[in-house]
mmCIF file of the N, C-alpha and C atoms, coordinates in Angstrom:
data_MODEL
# 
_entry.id   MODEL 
# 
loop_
_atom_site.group_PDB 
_atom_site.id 
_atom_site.type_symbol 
_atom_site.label_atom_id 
_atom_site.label_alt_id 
_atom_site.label_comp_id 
_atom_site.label_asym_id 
_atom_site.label_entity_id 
_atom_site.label_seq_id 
_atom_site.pdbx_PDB_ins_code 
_atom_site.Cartn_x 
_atom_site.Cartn_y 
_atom_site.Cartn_z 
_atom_site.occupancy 
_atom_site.B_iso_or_equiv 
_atom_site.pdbx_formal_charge 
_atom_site.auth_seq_id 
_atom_site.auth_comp_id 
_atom_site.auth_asym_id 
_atom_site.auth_atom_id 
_atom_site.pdbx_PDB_model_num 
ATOM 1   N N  . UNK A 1 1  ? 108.936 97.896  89.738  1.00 0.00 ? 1  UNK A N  1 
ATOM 2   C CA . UNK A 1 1  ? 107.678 98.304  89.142  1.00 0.00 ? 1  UNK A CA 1 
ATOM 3   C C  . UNK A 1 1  ? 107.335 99.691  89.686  1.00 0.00 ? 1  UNK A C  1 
ATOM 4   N N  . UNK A 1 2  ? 107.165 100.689 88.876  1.00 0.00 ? 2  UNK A N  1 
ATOM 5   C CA . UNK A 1 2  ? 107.283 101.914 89.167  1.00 0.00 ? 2  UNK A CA 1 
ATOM 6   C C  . UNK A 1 2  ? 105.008 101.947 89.573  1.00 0.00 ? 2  UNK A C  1 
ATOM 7   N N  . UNK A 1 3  ? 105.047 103.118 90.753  1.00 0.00 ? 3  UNK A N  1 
ATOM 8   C CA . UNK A 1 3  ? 103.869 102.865 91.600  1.00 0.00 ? 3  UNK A CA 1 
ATOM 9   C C  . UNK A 1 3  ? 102.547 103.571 90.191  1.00 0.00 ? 3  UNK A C  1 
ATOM 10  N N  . UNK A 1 4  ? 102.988 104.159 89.179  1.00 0.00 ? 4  UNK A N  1 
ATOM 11  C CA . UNK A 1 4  ? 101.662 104.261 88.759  1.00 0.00 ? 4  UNK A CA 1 
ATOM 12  C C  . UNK A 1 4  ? 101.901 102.785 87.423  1.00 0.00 ? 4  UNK A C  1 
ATOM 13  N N  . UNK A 1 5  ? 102.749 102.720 87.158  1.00 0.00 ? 5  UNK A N  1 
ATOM 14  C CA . UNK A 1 5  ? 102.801 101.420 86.088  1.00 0.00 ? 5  UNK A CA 1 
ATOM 15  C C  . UNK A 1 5  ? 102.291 100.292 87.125  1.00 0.00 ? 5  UNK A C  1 
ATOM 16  N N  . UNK A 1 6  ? 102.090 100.214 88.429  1.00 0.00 ? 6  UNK A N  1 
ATOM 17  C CA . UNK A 1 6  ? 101.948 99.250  89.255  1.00 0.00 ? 6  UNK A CA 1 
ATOM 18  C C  . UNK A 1 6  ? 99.920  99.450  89.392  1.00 0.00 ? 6  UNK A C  1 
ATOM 19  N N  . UNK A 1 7  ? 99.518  100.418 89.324  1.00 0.00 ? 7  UNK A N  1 
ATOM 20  C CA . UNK A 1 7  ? 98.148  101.039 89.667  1.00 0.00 ? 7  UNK A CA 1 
ATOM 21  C C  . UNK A 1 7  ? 98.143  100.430 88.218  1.00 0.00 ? 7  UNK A C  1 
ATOM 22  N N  . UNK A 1 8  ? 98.241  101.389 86.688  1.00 0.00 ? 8  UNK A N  1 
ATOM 23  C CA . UNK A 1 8  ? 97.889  100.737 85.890  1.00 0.00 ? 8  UNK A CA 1 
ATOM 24  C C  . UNK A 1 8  ? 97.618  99.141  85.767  1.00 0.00 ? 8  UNK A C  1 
ATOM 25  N N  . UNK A 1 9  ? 98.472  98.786  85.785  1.00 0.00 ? 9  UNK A N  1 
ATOM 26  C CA . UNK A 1 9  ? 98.796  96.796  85.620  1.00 0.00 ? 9  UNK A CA 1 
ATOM 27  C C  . UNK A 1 9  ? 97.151  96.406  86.870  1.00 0.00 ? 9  UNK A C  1 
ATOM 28  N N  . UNK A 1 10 ? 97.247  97.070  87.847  1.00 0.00 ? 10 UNK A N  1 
ATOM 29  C CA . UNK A 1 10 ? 96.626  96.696  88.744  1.00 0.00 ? 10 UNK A CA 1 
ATOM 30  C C  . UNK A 1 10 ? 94.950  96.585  88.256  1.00 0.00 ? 10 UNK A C  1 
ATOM 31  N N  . UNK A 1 11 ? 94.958  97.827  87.386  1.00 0.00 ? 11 UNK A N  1 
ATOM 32  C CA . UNK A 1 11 ? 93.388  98.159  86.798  1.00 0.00 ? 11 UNK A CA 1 
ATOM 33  C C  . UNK A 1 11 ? 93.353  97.392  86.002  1.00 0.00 ? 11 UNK A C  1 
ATOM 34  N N  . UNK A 1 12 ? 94.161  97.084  84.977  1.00 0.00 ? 12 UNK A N  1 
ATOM 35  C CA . UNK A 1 12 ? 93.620  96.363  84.296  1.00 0.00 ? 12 UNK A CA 1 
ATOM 36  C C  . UNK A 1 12 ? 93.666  94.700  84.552  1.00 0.00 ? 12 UNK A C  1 
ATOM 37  N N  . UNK A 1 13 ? 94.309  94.409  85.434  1.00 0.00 ? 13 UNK A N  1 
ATOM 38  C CA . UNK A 1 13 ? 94.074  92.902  86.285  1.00 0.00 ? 13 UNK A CA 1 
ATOM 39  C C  . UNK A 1 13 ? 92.612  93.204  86.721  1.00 0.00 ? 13 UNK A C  1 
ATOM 40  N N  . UNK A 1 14 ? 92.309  93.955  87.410  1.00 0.00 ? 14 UNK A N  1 
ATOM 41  C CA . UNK A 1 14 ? 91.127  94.114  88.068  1.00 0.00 ? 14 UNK A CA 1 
ATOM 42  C C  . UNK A 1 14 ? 89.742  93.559  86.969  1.00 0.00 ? 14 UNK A C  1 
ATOM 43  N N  . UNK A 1 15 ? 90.232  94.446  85.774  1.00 0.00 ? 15 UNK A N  1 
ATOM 44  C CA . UNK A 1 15 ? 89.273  94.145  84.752  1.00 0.00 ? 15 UNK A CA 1 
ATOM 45  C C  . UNK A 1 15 ? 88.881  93.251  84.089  1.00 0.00 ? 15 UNK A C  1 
ATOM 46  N N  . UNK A 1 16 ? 90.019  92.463  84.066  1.00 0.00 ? 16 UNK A N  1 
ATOM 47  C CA . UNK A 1 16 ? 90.805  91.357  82.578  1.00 0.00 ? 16 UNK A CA 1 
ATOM 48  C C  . UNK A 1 16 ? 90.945  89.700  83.103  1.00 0.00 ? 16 UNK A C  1 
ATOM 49  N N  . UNK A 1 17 ? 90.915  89.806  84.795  1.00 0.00 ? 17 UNK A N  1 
ATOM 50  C CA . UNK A 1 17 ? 91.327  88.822  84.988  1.00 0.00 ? 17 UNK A CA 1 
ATOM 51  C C  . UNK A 1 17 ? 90.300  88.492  86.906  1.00 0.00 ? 17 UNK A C  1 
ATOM 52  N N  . UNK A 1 18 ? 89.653  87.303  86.091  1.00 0.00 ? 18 UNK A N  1 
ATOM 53  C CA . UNK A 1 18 ? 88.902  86.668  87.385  1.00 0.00 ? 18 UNK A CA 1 
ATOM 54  C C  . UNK A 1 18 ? 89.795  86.276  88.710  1.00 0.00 ? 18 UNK A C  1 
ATOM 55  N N  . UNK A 1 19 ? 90.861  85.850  88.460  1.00 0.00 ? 19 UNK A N  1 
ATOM 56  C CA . UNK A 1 19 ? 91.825  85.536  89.595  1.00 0.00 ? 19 UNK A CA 1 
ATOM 57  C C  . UNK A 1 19 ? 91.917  86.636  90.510  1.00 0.00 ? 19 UNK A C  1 
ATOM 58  N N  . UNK A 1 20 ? 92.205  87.608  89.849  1.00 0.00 ? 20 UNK A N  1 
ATOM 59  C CA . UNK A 1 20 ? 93.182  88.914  90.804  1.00 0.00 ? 20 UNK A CA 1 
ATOM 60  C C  . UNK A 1 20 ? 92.157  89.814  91.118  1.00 0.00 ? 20 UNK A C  1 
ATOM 61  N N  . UNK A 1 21 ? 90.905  89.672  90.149  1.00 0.00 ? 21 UNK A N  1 
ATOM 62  C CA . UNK A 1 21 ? 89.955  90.321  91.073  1.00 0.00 ? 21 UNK A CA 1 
ATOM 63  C C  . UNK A 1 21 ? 89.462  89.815  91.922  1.00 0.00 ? 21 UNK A C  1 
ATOM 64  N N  . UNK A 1 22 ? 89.098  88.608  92.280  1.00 0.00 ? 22 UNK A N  1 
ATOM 65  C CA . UNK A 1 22 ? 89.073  88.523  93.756  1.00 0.00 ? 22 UNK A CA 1 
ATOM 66  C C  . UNK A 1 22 ? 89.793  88.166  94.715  1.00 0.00 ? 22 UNK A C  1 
ATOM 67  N N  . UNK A 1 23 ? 91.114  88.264  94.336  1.00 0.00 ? 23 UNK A N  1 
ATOM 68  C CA . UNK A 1 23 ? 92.126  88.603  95.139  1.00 0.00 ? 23 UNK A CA 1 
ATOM 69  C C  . UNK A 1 23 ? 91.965  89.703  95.873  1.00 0.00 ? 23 UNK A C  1 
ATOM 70  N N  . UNK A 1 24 ? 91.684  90.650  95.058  1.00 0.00 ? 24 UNK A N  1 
ATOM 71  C CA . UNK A 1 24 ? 91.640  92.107  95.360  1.00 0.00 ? 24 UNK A CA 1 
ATOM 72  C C  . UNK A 1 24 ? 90.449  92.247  96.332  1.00 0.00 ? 24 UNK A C  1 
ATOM 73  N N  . UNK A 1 25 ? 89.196  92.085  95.937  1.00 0.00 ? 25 UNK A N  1 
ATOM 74  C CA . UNK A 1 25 ? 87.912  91.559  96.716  1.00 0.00 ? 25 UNK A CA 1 
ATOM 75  C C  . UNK A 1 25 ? 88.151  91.353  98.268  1.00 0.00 ? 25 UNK A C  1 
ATOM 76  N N  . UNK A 1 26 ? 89.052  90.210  98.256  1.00 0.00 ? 26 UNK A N  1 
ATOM 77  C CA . UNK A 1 26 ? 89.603  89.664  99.659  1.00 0.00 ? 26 UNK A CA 1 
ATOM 78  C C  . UNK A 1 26 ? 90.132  90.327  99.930  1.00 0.00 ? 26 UNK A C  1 
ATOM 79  N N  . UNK A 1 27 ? 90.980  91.122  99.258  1.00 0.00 ? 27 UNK A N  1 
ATOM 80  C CA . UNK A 1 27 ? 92.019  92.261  100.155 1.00 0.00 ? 27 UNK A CA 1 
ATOM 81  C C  . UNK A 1 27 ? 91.438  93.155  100.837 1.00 0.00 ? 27 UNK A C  1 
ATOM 82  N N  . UNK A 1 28 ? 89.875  93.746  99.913  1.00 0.00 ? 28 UNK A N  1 
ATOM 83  C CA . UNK A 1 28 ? 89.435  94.525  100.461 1.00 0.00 ? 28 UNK A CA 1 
ATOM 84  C C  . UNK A 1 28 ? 88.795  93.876  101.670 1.00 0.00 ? 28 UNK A C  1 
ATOM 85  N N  . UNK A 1 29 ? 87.957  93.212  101.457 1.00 0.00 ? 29 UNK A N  1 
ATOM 86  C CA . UNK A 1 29 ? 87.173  92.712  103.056 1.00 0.00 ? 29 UNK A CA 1 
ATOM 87  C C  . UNK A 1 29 ? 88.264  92.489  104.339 1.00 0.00 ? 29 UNK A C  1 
ATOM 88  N N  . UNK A 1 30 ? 89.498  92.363  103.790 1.00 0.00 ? 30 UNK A N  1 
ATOM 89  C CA . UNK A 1 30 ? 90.643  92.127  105.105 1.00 0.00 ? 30 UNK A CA 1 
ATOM 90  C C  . UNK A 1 30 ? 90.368  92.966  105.558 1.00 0.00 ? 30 UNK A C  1 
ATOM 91  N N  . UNK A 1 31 ? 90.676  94.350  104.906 1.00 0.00 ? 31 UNK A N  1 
ATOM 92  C CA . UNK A 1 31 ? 90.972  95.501  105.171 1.00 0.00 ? 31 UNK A CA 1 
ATOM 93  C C  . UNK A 1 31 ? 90.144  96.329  105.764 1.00 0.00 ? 31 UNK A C  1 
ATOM 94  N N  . UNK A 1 32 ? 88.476  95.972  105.391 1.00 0.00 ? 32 UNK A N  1 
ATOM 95  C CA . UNK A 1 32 ? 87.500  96.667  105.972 1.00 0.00 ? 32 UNK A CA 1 
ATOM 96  C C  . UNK A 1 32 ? 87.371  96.178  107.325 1.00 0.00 ? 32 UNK A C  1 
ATOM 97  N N  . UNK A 1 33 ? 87.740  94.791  107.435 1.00 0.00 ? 33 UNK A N  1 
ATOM 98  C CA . UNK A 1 33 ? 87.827  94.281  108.979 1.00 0.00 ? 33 UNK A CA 1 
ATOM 99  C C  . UNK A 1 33 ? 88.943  94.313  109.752 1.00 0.00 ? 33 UNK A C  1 
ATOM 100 N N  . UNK A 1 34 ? 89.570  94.413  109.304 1.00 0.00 ? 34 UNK A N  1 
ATOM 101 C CA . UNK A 1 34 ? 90.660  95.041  110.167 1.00 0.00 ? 34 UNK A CA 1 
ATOM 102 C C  . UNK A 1 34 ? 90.635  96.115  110.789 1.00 0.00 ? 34 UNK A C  1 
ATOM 103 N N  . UNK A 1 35 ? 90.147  97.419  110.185 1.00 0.00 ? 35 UNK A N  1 
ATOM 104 C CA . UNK A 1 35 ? 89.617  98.733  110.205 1.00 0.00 ? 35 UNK A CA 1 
ATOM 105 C C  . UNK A 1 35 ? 88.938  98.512  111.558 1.00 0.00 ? 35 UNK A C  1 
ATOM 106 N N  . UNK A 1 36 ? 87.681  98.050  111.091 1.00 0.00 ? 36 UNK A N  1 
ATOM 107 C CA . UNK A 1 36 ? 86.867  97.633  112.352 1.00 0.00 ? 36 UNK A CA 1 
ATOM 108 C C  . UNK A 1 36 ? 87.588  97.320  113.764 1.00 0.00 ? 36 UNK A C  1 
ATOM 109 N N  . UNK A 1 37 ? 88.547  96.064  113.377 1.00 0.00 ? 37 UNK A N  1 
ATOM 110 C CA . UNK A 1 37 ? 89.154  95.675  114.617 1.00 0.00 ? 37 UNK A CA 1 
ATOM 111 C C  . UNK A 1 37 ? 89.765  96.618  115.446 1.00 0.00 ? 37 UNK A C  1 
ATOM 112 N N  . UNK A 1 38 ? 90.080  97.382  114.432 1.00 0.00 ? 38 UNK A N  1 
ATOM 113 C CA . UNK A 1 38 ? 91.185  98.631  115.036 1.00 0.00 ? 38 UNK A CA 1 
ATOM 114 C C  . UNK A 1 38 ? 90.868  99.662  115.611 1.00 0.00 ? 38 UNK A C  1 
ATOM 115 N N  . UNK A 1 39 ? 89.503  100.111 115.383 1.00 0.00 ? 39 UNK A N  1 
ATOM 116 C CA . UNK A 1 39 ? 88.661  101.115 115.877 1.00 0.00 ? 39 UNK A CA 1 
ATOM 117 C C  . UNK A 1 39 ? 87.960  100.262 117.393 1.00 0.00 ? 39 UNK A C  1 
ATOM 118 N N  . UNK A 1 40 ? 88.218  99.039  117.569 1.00 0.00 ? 40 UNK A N  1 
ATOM 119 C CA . UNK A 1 40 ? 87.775  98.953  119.040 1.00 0.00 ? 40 UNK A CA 1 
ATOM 120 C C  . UNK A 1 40 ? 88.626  99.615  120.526 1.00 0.00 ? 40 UNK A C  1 
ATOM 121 N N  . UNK A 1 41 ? 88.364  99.587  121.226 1.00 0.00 ? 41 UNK A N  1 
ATOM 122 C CA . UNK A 1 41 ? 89.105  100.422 122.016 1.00 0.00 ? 41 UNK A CA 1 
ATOM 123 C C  . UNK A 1 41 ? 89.540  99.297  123.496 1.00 0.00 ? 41 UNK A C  1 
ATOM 124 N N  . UNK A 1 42 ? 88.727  98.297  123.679 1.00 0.00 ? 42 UNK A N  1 
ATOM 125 C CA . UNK A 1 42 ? 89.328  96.701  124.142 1.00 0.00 ? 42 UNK A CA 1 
ATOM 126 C C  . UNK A 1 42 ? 88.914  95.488  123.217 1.00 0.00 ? 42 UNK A C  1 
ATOM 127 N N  . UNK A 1 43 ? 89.598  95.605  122.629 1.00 0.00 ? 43 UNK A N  1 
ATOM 128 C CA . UNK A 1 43 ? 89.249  94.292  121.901 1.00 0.00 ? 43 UNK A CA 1 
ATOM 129 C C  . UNK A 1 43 ? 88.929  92.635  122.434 1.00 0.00 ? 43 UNK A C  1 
ATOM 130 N N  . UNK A 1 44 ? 88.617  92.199  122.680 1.00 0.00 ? 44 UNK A N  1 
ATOM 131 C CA . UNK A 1 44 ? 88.807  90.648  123.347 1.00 0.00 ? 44 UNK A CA 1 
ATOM 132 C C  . UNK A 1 44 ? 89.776  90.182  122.624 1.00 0.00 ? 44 UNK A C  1 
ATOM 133 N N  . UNK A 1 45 ? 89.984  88.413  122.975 1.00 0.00 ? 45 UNK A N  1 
ATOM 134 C CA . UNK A 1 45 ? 91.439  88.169  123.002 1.00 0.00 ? 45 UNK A CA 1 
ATOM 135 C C  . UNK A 1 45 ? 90.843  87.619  121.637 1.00 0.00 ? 45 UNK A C  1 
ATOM 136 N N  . UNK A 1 46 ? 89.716  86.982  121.769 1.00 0.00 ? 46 UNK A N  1 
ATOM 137 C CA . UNK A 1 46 ? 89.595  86.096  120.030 1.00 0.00 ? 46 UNK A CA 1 
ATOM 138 C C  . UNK A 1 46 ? 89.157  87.726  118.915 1.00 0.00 ? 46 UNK A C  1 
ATOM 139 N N  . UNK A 1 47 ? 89.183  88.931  119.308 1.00 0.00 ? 47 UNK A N  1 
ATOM 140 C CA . UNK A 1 47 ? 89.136  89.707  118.229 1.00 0.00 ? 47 UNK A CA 1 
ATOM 141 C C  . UNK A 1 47 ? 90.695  89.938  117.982 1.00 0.00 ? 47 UNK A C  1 
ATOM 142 N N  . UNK A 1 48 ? 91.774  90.045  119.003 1.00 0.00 ? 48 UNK A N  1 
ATOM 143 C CA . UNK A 1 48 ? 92.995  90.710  119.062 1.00 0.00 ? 48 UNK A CA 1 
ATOM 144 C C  . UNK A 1 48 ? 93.290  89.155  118.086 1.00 0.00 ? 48 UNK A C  1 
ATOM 145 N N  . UNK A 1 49 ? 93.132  88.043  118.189 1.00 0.00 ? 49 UNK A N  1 
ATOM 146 C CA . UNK A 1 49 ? 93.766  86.916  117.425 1.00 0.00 ? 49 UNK A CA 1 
ATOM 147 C C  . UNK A 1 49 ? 93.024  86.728  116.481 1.00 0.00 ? 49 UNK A C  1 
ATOM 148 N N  . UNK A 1 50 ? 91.833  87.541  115.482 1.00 0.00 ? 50 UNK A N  1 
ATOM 149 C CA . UNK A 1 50 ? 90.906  87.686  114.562 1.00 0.00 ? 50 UNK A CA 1 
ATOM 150 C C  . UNK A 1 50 ? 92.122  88.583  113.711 1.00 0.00 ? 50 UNK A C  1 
ATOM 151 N N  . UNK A 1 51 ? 92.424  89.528  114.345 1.00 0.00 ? 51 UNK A N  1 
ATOM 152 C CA . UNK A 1 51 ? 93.753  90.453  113.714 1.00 0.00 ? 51 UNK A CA 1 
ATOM 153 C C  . UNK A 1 51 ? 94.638  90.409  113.589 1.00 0.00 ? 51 UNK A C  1 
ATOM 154 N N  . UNK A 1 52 ? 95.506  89.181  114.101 1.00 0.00 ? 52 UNK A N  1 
ATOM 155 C CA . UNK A 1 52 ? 96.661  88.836  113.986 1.00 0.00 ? 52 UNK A CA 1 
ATOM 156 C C  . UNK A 1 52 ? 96.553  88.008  112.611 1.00 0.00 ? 52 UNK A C  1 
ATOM 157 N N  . UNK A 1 53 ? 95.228  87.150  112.694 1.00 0.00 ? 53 UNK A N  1 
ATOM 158 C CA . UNK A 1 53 ? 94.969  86.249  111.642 1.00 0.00 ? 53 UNK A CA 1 
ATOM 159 C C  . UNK A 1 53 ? 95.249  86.879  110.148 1.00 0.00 ? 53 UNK A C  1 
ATOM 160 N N  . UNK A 1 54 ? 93.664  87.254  110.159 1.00 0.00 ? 54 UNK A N  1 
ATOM 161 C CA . UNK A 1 54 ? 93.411  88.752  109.135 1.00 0.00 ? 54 UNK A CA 1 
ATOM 162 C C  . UNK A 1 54 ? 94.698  88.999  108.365 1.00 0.00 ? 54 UNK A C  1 
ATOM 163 N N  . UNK A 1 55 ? 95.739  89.836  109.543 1.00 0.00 ? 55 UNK A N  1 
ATOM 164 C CA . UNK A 1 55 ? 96.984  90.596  108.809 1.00 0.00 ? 55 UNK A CA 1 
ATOM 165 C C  . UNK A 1 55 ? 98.006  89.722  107.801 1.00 0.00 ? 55 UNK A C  1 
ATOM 166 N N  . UNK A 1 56 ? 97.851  88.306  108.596 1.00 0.00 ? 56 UNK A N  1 
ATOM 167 C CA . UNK A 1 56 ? 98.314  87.817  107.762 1.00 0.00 ? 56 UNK A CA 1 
ATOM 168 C C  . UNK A 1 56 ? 97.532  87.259  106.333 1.00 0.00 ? 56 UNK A C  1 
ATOM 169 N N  . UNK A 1 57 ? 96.600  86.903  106.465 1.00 0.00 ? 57 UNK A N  1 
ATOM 170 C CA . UNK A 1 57 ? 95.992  86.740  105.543 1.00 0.00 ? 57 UNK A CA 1 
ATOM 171 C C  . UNK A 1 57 ? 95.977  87.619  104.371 1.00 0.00 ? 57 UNK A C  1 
ATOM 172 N N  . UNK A 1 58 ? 96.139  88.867  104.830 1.00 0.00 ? 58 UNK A N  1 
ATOM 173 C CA . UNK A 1 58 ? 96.010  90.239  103.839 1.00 0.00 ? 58 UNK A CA 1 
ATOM 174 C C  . UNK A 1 58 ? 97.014  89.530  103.271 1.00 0.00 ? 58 UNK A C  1 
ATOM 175 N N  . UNK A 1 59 ? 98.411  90.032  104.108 1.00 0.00 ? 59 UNK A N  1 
ATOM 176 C CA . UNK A 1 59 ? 99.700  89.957  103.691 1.00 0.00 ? 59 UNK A CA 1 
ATOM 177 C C  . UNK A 1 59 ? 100.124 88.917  102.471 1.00 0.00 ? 59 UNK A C  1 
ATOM 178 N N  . UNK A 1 60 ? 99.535  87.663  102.652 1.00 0.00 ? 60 UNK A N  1 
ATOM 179 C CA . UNK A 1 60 ? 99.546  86.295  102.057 1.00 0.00 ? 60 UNK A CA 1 
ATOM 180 C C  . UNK A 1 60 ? 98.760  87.112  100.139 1.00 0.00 ? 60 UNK A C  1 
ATOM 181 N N  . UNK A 1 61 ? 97.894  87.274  100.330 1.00 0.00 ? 61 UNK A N  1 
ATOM 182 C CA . UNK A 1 61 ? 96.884  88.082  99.387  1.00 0.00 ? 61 UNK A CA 1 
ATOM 183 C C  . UNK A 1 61 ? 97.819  88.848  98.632  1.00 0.00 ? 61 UNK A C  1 
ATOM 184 N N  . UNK A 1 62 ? 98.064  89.731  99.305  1.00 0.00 ? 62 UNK A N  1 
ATOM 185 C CA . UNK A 1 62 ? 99.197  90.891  98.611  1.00 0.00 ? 62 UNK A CA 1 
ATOM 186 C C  . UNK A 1 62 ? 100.500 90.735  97.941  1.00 0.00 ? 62 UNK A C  1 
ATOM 187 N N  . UNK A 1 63 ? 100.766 89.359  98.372  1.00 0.00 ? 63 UNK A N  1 
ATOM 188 C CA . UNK A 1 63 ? 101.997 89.020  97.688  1.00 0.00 ? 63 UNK A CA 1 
ATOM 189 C C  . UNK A 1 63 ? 101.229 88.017  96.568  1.00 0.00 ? 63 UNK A C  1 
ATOM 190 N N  . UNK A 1 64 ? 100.200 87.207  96.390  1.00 0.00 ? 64 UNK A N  1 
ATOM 191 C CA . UNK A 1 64 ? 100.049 86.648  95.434  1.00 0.00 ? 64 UNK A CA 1 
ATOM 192 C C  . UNK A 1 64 ? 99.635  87.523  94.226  1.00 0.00 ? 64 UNK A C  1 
ATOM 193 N N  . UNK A 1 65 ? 98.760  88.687  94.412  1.00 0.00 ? 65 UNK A N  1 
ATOM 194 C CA . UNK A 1 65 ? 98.406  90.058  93.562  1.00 0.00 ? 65 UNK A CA 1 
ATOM 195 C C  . UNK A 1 65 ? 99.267  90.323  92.780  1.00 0.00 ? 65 UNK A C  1 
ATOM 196 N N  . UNK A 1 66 ? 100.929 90.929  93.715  1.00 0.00 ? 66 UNK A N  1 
ATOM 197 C CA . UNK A 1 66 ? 102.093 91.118  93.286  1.00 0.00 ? 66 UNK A CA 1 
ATOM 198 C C  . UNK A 1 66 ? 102.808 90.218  92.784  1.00 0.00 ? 66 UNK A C  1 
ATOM 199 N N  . UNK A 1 67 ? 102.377 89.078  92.560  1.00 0.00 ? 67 UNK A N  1 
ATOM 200 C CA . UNK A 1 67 ? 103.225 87.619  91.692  1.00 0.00 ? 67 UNK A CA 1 
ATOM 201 C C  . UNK A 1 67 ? 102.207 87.975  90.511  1.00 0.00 ? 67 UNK A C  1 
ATOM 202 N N  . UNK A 1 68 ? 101.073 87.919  90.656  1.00 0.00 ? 68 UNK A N  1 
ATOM 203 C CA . UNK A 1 68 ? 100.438 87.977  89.612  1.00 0.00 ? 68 UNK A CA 1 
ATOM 204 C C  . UNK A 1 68 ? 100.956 89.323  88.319  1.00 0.00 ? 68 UNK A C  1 
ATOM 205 N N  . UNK A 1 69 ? 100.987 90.498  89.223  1.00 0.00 ? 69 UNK A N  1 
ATOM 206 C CA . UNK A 1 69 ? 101.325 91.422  88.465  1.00 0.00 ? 69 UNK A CA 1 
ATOM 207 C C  . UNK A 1 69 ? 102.719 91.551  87.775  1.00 0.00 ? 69 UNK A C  1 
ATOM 208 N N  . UNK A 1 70 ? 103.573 90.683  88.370  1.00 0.00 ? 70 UNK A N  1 
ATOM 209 C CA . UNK A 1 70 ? 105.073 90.803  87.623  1.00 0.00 ? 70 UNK A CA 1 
ATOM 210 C C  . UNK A 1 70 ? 104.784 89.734  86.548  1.00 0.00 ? 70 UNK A C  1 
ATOM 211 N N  . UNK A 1 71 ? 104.256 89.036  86.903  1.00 0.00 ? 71 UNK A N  1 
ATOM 212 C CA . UNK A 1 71 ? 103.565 87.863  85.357  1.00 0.00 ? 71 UNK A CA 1 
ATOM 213 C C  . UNK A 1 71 ? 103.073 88.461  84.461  1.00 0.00 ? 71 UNK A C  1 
ATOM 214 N N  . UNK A 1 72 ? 102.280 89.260  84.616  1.00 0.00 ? 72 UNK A N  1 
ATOM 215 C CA . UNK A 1 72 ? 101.626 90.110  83.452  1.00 0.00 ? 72 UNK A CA 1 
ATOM 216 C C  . UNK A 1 72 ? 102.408 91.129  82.897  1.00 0.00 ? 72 UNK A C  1 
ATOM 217 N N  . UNK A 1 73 ? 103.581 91.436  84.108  1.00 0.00 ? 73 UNK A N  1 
ATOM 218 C CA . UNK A 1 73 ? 104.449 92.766  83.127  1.00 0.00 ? 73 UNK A CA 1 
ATOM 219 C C  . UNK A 1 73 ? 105.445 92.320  82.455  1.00 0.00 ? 73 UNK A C  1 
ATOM 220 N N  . UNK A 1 74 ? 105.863 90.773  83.102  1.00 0.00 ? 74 UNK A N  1 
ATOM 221 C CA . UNK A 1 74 ? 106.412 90.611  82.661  1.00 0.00 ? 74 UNK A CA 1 
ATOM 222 C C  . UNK A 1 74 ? 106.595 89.683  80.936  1.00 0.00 ? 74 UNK A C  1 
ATOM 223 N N  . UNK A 1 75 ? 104.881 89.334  81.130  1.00 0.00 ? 75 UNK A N  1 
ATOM 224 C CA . UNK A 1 75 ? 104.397 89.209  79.335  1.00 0.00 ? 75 UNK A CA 1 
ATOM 225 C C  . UNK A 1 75 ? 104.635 90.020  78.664  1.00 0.00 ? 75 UNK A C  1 
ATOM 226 N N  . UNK A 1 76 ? 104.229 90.998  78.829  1.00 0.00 ? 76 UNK A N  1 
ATOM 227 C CA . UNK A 1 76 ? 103.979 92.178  78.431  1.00 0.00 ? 76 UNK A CA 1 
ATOM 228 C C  . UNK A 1 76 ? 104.749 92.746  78.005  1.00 0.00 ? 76 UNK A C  1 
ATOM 229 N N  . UNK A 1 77 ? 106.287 92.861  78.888  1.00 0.00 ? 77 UNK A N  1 
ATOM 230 C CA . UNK A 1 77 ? 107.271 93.478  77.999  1.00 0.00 ? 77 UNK A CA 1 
ATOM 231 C C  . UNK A 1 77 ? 108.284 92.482  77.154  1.00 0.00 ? 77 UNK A C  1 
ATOM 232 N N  . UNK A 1 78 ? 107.462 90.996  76.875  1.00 0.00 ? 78 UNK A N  1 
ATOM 233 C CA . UNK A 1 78 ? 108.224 90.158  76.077  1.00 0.00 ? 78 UNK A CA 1 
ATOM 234 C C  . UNK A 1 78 ? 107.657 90.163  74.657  1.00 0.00 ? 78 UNK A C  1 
ATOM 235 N N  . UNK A 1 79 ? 106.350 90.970  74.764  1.00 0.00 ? 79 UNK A N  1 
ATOM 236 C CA . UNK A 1 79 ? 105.401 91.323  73.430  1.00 0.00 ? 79 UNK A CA 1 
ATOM 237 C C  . UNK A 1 79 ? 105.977 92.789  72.778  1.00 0.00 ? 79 UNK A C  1 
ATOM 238 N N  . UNK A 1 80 ? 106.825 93.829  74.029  1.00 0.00 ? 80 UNK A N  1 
ATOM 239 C CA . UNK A 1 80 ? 106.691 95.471  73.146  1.00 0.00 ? 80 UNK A CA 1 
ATOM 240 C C  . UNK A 1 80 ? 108.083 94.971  72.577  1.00 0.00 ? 80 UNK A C  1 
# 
């Protein structure tokens, strides 16, 4: 999946489809907290294992997005 056919597909999931937008939703809040986590400078041990969590969680997120999106391209080019 080439990275702007991947942005496209992505916008219009965003738009078109309740699932993957809040997929995306969640991705973002990972991401804004993670950020956070990362900008501490000692973290405690339940923030350092808040981020271990998190990453995976993103990670988990990001691959269901990307299942989602080869589903849709891959409709898609069974329709052109």
């Amino acid at each position: 999946m080439e990275l702007t056919n991947a942005d496209s597909i992505k916008d219009e999931l965003i738009a078109s489809d309740p699932e993957f937008r809040e997929l995306a939703r969640e991705h973002g809040r990972y991401e804004q907290r993670l950020s956070e986590l990362s900008s501490l400078t000692y973290p405690s041990d339940e923030e350092q294992l808040e981020e271990i969590t998190l990453k995976k969680k993103k990670l988990a997120v990001k691959d269901q997005m990307h299942d989602i999106m080869l589903r849709h391209q891959r409709a898609g080019s069974v329709t052109h």
